[in-house]
FITI-884857 format. One record per residue (C-alpha): residue in one letter; x, y, z; chain. Coordinates in steps of 0.05 Angstrom, whole numbers, plus 5000, padded with zeros to 4 digits. Layout:
   residu     c1     c2     c3   chaine
        a      X      Y      Z        A
...
This chain:
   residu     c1     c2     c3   chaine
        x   5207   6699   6013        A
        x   5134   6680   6025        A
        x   5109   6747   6055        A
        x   5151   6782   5991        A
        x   5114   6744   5935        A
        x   5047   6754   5973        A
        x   5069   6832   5973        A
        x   5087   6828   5896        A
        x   5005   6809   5882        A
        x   4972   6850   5938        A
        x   5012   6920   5928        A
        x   5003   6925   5858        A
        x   4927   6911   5866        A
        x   4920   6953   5926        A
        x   4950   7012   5891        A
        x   4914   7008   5829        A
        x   4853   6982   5841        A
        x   4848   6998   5917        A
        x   4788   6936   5927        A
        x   4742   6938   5983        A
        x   4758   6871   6007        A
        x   4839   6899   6021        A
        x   4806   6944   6074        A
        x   4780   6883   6122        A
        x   4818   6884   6195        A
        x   4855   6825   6179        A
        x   4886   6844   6113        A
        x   4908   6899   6158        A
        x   4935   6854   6216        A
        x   4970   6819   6145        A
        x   5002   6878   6121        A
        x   5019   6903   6192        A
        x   5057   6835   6210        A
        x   5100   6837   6136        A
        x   5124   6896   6163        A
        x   5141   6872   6234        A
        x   5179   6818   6193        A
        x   5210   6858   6143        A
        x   5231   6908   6199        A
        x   5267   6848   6237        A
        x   5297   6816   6178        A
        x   5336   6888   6177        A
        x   5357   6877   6244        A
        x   5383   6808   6226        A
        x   5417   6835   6167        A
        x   5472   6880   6214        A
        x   5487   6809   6239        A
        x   5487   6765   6193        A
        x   5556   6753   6148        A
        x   5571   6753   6075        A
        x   5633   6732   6039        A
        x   5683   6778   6016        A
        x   5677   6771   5933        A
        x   5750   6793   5925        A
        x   5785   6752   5985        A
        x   5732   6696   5985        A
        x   5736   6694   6063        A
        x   5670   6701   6107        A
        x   5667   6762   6144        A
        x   5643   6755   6218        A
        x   5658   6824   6249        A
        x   5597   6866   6258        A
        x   5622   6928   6245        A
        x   5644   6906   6172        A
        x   5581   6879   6164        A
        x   5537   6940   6187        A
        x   5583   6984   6124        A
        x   5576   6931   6073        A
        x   5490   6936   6091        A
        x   5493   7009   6096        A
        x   5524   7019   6030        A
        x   5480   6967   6005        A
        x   5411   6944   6001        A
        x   5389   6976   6072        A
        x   5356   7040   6046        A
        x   5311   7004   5991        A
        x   5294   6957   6053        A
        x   5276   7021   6103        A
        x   5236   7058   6054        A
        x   5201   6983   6032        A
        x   5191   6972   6102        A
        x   5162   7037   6131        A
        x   5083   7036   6127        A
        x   5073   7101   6090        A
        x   4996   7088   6076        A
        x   4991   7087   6158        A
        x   5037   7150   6160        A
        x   4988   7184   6110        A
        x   4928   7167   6145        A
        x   4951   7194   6212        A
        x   4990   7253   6185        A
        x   4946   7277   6122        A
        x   4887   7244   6148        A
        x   4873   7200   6092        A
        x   4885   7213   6016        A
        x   4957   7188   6010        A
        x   4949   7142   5961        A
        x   5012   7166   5916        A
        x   5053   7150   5989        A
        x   5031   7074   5979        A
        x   5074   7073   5919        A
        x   5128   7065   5965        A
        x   5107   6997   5986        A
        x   5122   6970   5916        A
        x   5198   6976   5951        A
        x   5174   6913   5968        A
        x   5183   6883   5903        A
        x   5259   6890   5914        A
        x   5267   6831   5955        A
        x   5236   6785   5905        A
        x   5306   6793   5868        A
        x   5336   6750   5926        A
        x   5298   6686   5901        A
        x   5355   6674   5848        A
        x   5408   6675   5899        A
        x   5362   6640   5945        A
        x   5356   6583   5884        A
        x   5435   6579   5872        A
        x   5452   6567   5946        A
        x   5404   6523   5950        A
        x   5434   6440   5970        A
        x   5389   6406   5920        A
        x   5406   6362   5865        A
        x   5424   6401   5796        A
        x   5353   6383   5767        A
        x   5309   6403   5822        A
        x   5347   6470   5815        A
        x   5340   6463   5743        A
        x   5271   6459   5759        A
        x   5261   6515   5808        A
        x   5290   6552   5756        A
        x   5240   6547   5709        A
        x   5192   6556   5763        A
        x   5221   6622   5779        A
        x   5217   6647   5702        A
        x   5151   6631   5696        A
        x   5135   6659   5762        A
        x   5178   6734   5746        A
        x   5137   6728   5675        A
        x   5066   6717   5712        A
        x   5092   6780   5759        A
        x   5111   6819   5699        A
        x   5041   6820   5662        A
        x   5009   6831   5731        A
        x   5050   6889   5749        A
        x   5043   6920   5679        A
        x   4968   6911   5684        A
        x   4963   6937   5741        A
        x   5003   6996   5720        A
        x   4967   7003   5659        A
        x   4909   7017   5699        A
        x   4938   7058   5747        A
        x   4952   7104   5688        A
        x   4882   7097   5651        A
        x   4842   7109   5709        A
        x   4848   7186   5727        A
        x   4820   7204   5665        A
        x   4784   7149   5640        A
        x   4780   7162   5566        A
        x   4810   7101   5540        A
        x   4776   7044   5505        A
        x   4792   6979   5502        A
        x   4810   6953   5425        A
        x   4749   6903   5444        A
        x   4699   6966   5456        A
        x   4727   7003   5384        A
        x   4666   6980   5347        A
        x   4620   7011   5408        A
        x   4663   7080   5413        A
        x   4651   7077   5475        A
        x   4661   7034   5543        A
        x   4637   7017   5605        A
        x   4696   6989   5628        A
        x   4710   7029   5689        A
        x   4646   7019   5711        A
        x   4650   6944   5723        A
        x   4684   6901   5779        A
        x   4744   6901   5806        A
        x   4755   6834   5778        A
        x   4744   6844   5706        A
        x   4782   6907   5703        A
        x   4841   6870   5741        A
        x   4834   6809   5683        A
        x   4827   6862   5624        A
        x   4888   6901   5642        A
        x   4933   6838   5646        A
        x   4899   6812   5581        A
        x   4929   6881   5554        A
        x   4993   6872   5585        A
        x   4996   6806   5549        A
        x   4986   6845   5483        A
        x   5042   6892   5498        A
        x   5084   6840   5517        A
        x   5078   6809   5445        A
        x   5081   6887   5413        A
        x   5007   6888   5410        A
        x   4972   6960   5396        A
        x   4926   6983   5463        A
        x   4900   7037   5432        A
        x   4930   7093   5479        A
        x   4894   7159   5475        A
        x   4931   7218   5446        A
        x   4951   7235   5515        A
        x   5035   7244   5523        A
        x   5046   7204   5576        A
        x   4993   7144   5552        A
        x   5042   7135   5491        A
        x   5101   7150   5520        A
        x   5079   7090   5572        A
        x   5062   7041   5513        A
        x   5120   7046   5470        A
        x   5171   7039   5523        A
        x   5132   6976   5550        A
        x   5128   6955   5481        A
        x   5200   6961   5477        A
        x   5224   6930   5536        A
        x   5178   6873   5530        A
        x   5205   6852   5466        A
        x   5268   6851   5513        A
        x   5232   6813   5572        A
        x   5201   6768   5523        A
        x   5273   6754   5489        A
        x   5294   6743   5558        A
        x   5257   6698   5593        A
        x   5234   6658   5527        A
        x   5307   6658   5524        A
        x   5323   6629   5590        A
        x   5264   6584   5587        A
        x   5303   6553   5513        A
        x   5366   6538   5561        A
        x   5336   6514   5616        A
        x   5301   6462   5587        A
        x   5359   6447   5528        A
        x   5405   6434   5596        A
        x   5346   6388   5632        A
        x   5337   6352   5574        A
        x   5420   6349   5555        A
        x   5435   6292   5592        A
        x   5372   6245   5568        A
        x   5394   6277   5502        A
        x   5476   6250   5514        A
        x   5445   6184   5538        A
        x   5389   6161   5489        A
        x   5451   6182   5439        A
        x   5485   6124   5483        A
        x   5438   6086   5476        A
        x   5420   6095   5395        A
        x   5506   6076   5386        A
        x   5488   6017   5424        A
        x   5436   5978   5391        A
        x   5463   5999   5323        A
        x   5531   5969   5339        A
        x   5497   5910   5369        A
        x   5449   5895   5305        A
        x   5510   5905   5264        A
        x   5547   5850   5305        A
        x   5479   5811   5310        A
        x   5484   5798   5391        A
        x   5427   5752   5411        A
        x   5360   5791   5439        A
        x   5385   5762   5506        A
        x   5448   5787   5505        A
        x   5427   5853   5486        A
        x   5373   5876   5535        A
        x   5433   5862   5584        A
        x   5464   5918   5559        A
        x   5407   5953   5552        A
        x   5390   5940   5626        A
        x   5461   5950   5648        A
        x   5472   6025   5614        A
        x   5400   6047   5645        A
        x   5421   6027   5721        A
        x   5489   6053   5716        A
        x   5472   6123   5685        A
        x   5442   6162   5743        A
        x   5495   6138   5786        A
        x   5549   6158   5734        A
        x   5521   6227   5726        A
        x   5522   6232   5806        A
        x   5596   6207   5814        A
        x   5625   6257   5758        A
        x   5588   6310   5790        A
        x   5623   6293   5857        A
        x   5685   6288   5820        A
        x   5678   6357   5787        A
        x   5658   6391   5853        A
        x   5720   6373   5889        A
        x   5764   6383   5843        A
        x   5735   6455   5840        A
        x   5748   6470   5905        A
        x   5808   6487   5948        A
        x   5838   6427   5993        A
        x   5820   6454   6051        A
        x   5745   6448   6031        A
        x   5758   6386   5996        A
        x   5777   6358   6066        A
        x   5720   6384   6098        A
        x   5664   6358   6046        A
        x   5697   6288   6047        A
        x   5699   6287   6121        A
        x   5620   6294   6121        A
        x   5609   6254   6074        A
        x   5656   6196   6106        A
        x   5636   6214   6180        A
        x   5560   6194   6163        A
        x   5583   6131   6128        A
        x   5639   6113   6180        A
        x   5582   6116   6230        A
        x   5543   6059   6201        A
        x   5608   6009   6208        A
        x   5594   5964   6274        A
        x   5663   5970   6289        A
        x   5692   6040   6274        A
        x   5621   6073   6292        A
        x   5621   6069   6357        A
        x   5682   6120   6372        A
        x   5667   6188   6345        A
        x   5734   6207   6356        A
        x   5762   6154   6314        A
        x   5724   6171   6259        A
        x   5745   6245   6264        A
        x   5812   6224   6269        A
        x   5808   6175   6212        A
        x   5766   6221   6161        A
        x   5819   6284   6149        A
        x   5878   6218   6122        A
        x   5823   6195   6069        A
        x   5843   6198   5997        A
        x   5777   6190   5953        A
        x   5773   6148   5889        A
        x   5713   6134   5842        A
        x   5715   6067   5800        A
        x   5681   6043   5753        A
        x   5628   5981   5744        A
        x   5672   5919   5750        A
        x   5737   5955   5757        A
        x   5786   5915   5800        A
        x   5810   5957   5862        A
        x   5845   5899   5893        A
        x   5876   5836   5870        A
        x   5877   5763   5911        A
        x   5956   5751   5923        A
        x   5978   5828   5907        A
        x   6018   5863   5963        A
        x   5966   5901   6012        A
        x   5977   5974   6018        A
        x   5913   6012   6027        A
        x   5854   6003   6067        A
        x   5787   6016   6039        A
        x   5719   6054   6056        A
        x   5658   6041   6012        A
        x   5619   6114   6014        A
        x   5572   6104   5949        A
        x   5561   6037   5905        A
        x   5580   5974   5922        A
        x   5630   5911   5921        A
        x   5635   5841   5901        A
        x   5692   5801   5934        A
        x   5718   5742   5895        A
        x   5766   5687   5914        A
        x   5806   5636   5865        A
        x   5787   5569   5896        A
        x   5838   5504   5894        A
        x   5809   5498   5822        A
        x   5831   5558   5791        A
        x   5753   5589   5790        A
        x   5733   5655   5810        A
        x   5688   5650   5864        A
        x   5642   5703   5884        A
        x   5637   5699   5959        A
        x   5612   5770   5986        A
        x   5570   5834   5970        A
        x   5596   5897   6007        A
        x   5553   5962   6015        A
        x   5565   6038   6037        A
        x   5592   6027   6112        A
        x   5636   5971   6101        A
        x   5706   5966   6098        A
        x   5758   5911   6062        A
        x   5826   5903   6058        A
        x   5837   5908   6135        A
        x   5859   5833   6142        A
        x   5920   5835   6100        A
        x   5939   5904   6131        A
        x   5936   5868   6203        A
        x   5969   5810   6178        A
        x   6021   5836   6138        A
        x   6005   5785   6079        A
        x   5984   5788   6013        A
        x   5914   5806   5988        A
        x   5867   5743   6002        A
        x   5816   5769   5960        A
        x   5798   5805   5896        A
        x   5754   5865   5903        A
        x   5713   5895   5842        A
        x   5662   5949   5836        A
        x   5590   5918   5827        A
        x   5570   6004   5800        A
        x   5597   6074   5797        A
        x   5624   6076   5867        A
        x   5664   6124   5914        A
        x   5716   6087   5958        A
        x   5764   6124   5999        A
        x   5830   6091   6025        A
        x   5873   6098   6078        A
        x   5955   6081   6071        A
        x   5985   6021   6102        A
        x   6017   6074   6146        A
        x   5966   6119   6172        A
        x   5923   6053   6182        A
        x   5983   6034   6244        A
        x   5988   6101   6263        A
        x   5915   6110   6272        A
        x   5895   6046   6302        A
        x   5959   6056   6346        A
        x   5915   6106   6386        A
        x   5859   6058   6395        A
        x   5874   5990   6406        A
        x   5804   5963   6427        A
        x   5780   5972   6358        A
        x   5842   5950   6322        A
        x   5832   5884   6361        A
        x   5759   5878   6339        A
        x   5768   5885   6274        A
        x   5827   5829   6286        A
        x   5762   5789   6317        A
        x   5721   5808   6248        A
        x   5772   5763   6210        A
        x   5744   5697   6239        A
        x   5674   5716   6201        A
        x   5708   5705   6139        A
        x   5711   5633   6124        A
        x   5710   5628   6053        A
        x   5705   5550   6014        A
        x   5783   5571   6001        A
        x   5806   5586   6068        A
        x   5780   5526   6099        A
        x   5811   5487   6044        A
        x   5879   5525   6069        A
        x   5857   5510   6136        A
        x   5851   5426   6121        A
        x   5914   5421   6081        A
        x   5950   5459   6141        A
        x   5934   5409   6183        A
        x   5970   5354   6151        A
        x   6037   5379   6157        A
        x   6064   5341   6229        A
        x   6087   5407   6266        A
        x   6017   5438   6245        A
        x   5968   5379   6266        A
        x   5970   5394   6346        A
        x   5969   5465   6343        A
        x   5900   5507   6359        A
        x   5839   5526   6306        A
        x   5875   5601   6324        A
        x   5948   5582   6306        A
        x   5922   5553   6237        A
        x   5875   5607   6220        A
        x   5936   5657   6225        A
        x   5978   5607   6191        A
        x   5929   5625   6127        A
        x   5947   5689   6122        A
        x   6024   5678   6114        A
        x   6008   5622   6051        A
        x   6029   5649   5975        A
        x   6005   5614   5916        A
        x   6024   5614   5846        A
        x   6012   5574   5787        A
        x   6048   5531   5733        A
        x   6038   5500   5669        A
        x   6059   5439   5653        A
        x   6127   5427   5644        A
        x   6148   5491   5689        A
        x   6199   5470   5744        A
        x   6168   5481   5812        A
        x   6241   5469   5851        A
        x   6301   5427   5824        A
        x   6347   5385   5859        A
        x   6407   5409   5897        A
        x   6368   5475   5914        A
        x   6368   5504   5976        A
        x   6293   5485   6010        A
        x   6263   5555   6038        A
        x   6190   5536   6022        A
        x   6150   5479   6037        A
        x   6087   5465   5980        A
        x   6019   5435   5987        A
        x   5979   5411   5925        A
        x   5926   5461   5913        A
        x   5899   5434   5845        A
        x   5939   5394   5795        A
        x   5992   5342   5802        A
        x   6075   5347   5805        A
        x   6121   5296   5773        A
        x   6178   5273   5825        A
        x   6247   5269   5788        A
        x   6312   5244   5808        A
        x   6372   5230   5762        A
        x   6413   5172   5761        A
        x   6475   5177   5718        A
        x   6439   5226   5655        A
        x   6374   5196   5658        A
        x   6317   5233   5693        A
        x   6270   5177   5728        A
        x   6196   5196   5748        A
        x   6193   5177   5824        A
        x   6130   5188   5843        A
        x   6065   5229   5817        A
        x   6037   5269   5869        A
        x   5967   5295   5879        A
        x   5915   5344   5905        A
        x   5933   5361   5977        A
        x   6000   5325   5983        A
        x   6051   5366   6008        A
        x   6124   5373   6002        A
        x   6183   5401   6044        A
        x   6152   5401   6118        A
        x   6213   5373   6144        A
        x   6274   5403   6097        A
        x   6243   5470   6109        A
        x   6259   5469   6183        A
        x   6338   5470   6180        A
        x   6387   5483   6130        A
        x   6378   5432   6078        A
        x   6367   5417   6003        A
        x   6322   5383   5958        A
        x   6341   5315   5938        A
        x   6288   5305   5876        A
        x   6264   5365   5831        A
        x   6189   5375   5827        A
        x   6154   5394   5765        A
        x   6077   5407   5740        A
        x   6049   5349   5700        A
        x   5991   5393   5686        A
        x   5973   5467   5661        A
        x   5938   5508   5715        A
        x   5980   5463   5774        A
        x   5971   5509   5831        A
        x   6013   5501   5882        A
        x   6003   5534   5959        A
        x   6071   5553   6001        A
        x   6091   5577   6066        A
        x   6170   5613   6062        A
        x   6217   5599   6122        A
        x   6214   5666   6137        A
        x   6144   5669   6145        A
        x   6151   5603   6192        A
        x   6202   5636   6225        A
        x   6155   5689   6241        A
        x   6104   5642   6259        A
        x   6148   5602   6304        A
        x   6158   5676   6361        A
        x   6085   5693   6344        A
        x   6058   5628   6371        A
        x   6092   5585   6431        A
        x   6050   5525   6414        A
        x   6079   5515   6338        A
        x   6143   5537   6370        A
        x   6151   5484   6404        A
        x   6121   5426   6349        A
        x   6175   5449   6299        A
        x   6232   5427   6362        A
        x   6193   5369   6364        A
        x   6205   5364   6292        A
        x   6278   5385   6287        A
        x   6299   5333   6342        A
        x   6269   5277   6300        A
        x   6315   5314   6240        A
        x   6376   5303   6285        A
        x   6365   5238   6308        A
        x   6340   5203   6247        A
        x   6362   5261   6191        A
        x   6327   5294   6132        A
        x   6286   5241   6087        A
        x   6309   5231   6032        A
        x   6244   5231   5995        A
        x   6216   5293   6036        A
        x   6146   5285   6019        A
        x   6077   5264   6037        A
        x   6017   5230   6001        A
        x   5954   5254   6028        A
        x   5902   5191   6039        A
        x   5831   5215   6060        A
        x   5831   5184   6145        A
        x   5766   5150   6118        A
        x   5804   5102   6065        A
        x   5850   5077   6112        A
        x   5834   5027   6163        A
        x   5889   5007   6214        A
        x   5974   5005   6208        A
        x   5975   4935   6177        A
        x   5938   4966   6122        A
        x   5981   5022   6115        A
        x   6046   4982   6118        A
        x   6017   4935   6057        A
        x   6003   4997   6021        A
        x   6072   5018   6029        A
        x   6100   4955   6016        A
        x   6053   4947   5942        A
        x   6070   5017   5929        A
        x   6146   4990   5932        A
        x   6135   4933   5889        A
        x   6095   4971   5843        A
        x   6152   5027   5836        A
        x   6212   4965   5836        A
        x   6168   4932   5774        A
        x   6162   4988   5737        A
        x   6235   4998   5736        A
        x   6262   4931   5730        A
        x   6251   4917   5654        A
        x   6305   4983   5645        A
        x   6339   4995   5693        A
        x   6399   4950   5725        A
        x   6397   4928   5797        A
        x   6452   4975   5805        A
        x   6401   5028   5789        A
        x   6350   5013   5819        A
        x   6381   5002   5893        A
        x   6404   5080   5878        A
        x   6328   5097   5862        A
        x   6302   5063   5919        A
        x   6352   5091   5966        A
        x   6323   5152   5952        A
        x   6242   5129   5972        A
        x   6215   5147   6032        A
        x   6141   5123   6051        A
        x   6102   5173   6094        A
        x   6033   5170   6101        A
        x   5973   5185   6149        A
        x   5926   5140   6186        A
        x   5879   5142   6237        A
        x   5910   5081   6284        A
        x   5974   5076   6300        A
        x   6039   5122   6314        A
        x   6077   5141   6256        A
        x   6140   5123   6291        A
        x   6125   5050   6289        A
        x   6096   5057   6220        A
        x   6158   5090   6190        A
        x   6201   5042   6218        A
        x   6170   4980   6194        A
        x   6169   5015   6133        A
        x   6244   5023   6135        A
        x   6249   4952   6155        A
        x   6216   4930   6098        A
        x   6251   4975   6056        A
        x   6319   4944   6091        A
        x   6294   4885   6064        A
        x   6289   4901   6002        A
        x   6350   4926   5990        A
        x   6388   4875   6025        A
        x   6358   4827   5972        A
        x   6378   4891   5910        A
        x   6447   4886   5944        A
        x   6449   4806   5941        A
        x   6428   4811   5864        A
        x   6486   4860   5854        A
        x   6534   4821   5879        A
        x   6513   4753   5831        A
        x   6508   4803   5776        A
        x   6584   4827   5798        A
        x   6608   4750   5799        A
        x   6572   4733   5735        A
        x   6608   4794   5702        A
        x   6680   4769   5723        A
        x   6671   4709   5700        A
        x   6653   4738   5626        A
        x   6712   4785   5633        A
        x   6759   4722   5647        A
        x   6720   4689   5584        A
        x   6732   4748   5548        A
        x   6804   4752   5567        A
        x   6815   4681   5541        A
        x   6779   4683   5474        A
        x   6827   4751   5466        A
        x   6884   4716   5472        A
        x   6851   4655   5428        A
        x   6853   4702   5379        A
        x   6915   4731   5383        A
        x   6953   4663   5379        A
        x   6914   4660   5311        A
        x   6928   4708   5285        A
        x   7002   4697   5294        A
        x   6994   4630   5263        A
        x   6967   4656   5206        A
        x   7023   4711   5187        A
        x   7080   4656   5190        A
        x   7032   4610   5138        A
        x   7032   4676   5092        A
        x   7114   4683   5098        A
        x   7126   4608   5090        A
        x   7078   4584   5040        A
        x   7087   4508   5040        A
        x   7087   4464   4973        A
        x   7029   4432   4941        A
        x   7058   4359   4947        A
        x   7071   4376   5019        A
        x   7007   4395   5033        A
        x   6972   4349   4999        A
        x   7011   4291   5034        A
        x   6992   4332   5101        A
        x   6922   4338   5082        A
C-alpha cells in the first residue's frame, strides 16, 4: 500500500511536469523495485484465496482462484505493472512520454485501502479514524491529480493565463519552476473543486476539461464533505448518547437534591463503566451476528488466552481446548448477582473481561466482602466438587463477560483429567473465610466431630445449610421425627415442652449451642419443640442424609458416630438432647462444672415452684438433661454425677408428692364428713317445716 500511495504523487508529477530531479539513478532503482513488487504481488494473487460472496465459504483451490483473478482485476494490474517508459526508451528510443500514461494504472490499487481499512482488527474508533484519514487523504490525491492534469493539458500550447495574471494579459508562468507551477495548478484545482472559473482558453477541449471537472467536483465535494459529516456525527455519537446520560443525571439528582457527595459517585461510577459498556455490547452484537460455528471459534480464543493465565487449568493445553468449545458466554452487569450463598450449584464459572466481588453472610447476618476475582479466575468449582450448596455470593464489580460450564460437562470434562480436578480440590483449603472457620469451631463441639481430622471437618462445611427465622417461627416441634441436627449461628431458641396444656420455657439457648447430635444418629424424635426468640435467628444444620454420606466418605467419623450410637443403646436418647456451649476458658475443672449444673437446676426448680405443683415439676425435670464441655475431666463421670444429683433431686420431688398425696386424703375424708354434716341438716330442717311446733312449746323449750 506504501509503494501505491508513493506512485499516486510521483506518476502524476512525472507525467506532467517530467522534473529533473525524477531522472536521478535512484529514483530509477525506486521505480524499478515498485515494479519488481507489483509484478510479485500478481504472482501472489493466483494463490491467494477470496471468499465466495454468494456461498460465503473461502475458496482454496487454485484453479478457481486463477478464473476469479483473470476475470478480475489482473489486466489493470499487468498493464499498471509493465514499465512502458523503459519499453519506449528501448523500442522508440526515447520520446514516449504519452506510454507513461499507463503507469497511472497504478492508481488502481489505491482503491484497495478501503477494504484494507474494513478488514482491519482494530477497535471501531481507530477505524473510524483511519477513515477520516483516508477521505482526507483521496481529497489531497484528488486536487493533486487534477492539477497535475490541468497542466498536462495547458502545457502543449501554453496560451493560458492564470485569473491572477488577467490584469498583466500576459504570463510567465510556464517559464518558472517546477515547483510553483506544481503549487499553482493544485491552487486551480482547488478553485474547480469549489466551481471556481480558470479562465480556459477558447480551445474545445480546455472547456470541455473544465466543465466536466467542475461538474464532478461539485459531486466529489458532496461526497467526501459528505462522508467527512458521518464520520465524525458517528465518532462523536456515543460521547453525544453519553453526555445525554449524563445531562438526565444531574438534573434528576438536583431535582431529588442528593448531597454533592453522593452525586460525584454517580458521576464517577457512569464515567468508569461507559467504555467498558460500549465494549461488552459490541461483543454481544458481534456474536450474535455470526453463525455458531464462528461463534464457537471467537469464544474459544478469546477463552483459550484467558484459561491460560489460571495456575491450575493453564498448564494443560489440551484441557483448555477441550474445555473452551462447552462454554456458554454471559455478560452482566455492575453489581448483578450471578451466584447466590446457599442456592443449588449448577454452573461453573470463567471470568474473561471485568471482575468479581465474593461476599459471604457471616454468623451475624452481614454481608461480608471477602474476595476480588479478575480475568483468569474461576468460582463456583467448590460446590460443583462438593455437591453442596453455593457458599458464597458472587456479583459483578463492572461490565463483565463470564462464561459457564454445566454441572455436567464440568464431571465429564474433569473425568478425563483427574490431576487437575484434584488440584483444584487442593485450591479449596485457600479459602478460609471468617465464616467457614466459624463453621469449622462450632463443628467441633458436637462429640462424634471433636476427634476427627482438620480434613474431615473442613469437608463437613460443605454439607452445612442455613436458614433463618424470625421470632416466633417454629424451628422443630415436639414429637417430630429428628433428621437434622442445629447449631446456633446468631440469635437464641426458646426450649418448650408441654405439661398438661401449658407450654413451659425449658431452657434459652445461645450462640453456638447445638441441638440434636445424638437423636440425629438413629431413629428417634424430638422431645421439646425449639423456637426463635429473636428476628434474624440463624440457625446452621447438617441433614442425616448428608451425615450419612459423610459417615462412607470418611472412616474416621465413621467410626465416632458407633462410638456414639453404642452410648445411645446403652444409656438411650437424652431426653433433653442438647448442648450449651461454655467457652474452655470459663471453665476450670469438673467440680466446677458439676456446681454449675447443679445451680442451673436450682435456678430452673425456683423458677417453677411458685406455679407449678410438685407433680409438675418432677415431669419438667424429668425431661432436663445437663451436658456441657470442659477442659478436665471425662464427660462420662461428669454426666453421671450429674444424673446423681439429678436422682437426688427427684427422689426429694417424689417424697414431696407423696406428703402432698397424704395431705390431700385427708381433706377428701374432711370433705366427705362435712358433706354428710350437711346432709343430716338439711334433713332436719325439712321435718321442722312439715311439723311446725307451737309457740308455748317452743317457748317452754327455749
Amino acid at each position: 500500500m506504501g509503494l501505491a500511495i508513493w506512485n499516486c504523487f510521483v506518476i502524476p508529477i512525472e507525467v506532467s511536469f517530467n522534473p529533473e530531479v525524477l531522472d536521478f539513478f535512484l529514483f530509477y532503482i525506486i521505480d524499478s523495485f515498485i515494479d519488481l513488487m507489483f509484478l510479485l504481488d500478481i504472482f501472489i494473487n493466483f494463490r491467494t484465496s477470496y471468499v465466495n460472496h454468494y456461498t460465503g465459504e473461502e475458496v482454496l483451490y487454485l484453479c478457481d482462484i486463477a478464473k476469479n483473478y483473470l476475470s478480475g482485476r489482473f489486466w489493470i494490474d499487468l498493464l499498471a505493472t509493465i514499465p512502458f517508459d523503459l519499453i519506449g526508451v528501448a523500442i522508440l528510443g526515447g520520446g514516449a512520454s504519452e506510454l507513461e500514461l499507463f503507469g497511472i494504472l497504478k492508481l488502481v490499487r489505491i482503491a484497495r485501502l478501503s477494504k484494507i481499512i474494513s478488514y482491519l482488527n482494530v477497535k471501531e474508533d481507530v477505524k473510524l479514524v483511519l477513515k477520516l484519514a483516508k477521505l482526507i487523504f483521496f481529497l489531497l490525491m484528488y486536487l493533486h491529480l487534477l492539477g497535475c492534469s490541468w497542466y498536462f493539458v495547458v502545457k502543449h500550447d501554453k496560451d493560458w493565463i492564470p485569473p491572477l495574471d488577467y490584469v498583466y494579459v500576459t504570463t510567465t508562468f510556464f517559464e518558472d519552476d517546477t515547483h510553483y507551477k506544481y503549487w499553482m495548478s493544485v491552487y486551480h484545482a482547488v478553485l474547480v473543486l469549489t466551481g471556481n472559473d480558470i479562465g480556459p482558453r477558447f480551445k474545445t477541449f480546455q472547456v470541455i476539461f473544465c466543465t466536466m471537472f467542475v461538474t464532478f467536483g461539485a459531486i466529489v465535494n458532496a461526497y467526501i464533505f459528505g462522508e467527512l459529516v458521518v464520520i465524525l456525527t458517528v465518532m462523536n455519537a456515543k460521547t453525544a448518547q453519553f453526555v445525554e446520560k449524563l445531562d438526565i443525571c444531574n438534573t434528576a439528582m438536583k431535582n431529588q437534591h442528593l448531597p454533592r457527595q453522593l452525586q460525584h459517585e454517580v458521576i464517577g461510577y457512569l464515567t468508569y463503566t461507559q467504555a467498558l459498556l460500549t465494549s461488552q455490547q459490541e461483543l454481544e452484537t458481534f456474536l450474535g451476528l455470526i453463525s455458531p460455528s464462528l461463534r464457537e471459534k471467537v469464544i474459544k480464543y478469546i477463552f483459550t488466552n484467558v484459561l491460560q493465565e489460571n495456575p491450575v487449568l493453564g498448564k494443560n493445553k489440551k484441557l483448555i481446548d477441550y474445555i473452551t468449545p462447552r462454554l456458554t458466554t454471559n455478560i452482566f452487569q455492575p453489581e448483578e448477582k450471578i451466584v447466590s450463598q446457599g442456592e443449588a450449584a449448577t454452573k461453573i464459572f470463567f471470568i474473561a473481561k471485568g471482575g468479581c466481588h465474593v461476599y459471604i453472610q457471616n454468623r451475624n447476618n452481614e454481608k461480608v466482602k471477602v474476595n476480588t476475582l479478575v480475568p483468569g479466575d474461576l468460582f463456583g468449582e467448590v460446590a460443583i466438587i462438593n455437591g453442596c450448596n453455593r457458599t458464597a455470593t458472587v456479583t459483578a464489580n463492572n461490565y463483565s463477560t463470564i462464561a459457564y460450564l454445566e454441572k455436567d460437562e464440568f464431571y465429564l470434562v474433569f473425568s478425563k483429567y483427574p490431576d487437575e480436578f484434584n488440584a483444584l480440590k487442593e485450591g479449596r483449603k485457600n479459602y478460609q473465610d471468617e465464616w467457614k472457620v466459624f463453621l469449622k469451631e462450632n463443628l467441633k463441639f458436637f462429640s462424634f466431630i471433636k476427634n476427627c481430622r482438620d480434613e474431615t471437618v473442613e469437608e463437613l462445611t460443605y454439607y452445612l445449610r442455613d436458614d433463618i427465622y424470625n421470632a416466633g417461627d417454629m424451628i422443630f416441634s415436639a414429637g417430630s421425627q429428628i433428621d437434622k441436627t442445629y447449631f446456633i449461628a446468631n440469635g437464641e431458641v426458646e426450649i418448650l415442652v408441654k405439661i398438661g396444656h401449658k407450654e413451659v420455657i425449658l431452657d434459652v439457648l445461645y450462640q453456638a449451642c447445638n441441638i440434636g447430635e445424638y437423636g440425629i444418629l438413629g431413629d428417634f424424635k424430638h422431645t421439646f419443640s425449639g423456637r426463635a426468640k429473636k428476628n434474624g435467628t440463624h440457625m446452621v444444620y447438617l441433614t442425616k442424609q448428608s451425615l450419612e454420606k459423610c459417615r462412607i466418605k470418611f472412616p474416621e467419623l465413621y467410626s465416632e458416630t458407633e462410638r456414639c450410637r453404642e452410648y445411645l443403646e446403652q444409656s438411650g436418647l437424652p431426653l433433653v438432647d442438647f448442648r450449651l456451649y461454655r467457652p474452655y476458658t470459663s471453665i476450670q475443672n469438673s467440680v466446677e462444672i458439676l456446681k454449675l449444673a447443679i445451680a442451673r437446676i436450682m435456678r430452673i426448680n425456683h423458677a417453677l415452684d411458685a406455679n407449678y405443683s410438685p407433680e409438675e415439676i418432677t415431669e419438667i425435670l424429668q425431661k432436663i438433661q445437663i451436658n456441657v464441655v470442659g477442659e478436665e475431666g471425662s464427660d462420662d463421670d461428669l454426666q453421671k454425677n450429674s444424673n446423681k444429683m439429678l436422682a437426688e433431686v427427684l427422689q426429694r420431688l417424689n417424697m414431696m408428692s407423696q406428703e402432698n398425696q397424704e395431705l390431700k386424703l385427708q381433706i377428701s375424708k374432711f370433705n366427705r364428713k362435712i358433706e354428710k354434716i350437711e346432709d343430716d341438716v338439711s334433713m332436719i330442717k325439712s321435718e321442722v317445716i312439715r311439723n311446725p311446733p307451737s309457740d308455748d312449746s317452743s317457748i317452754e323449750e327455749d
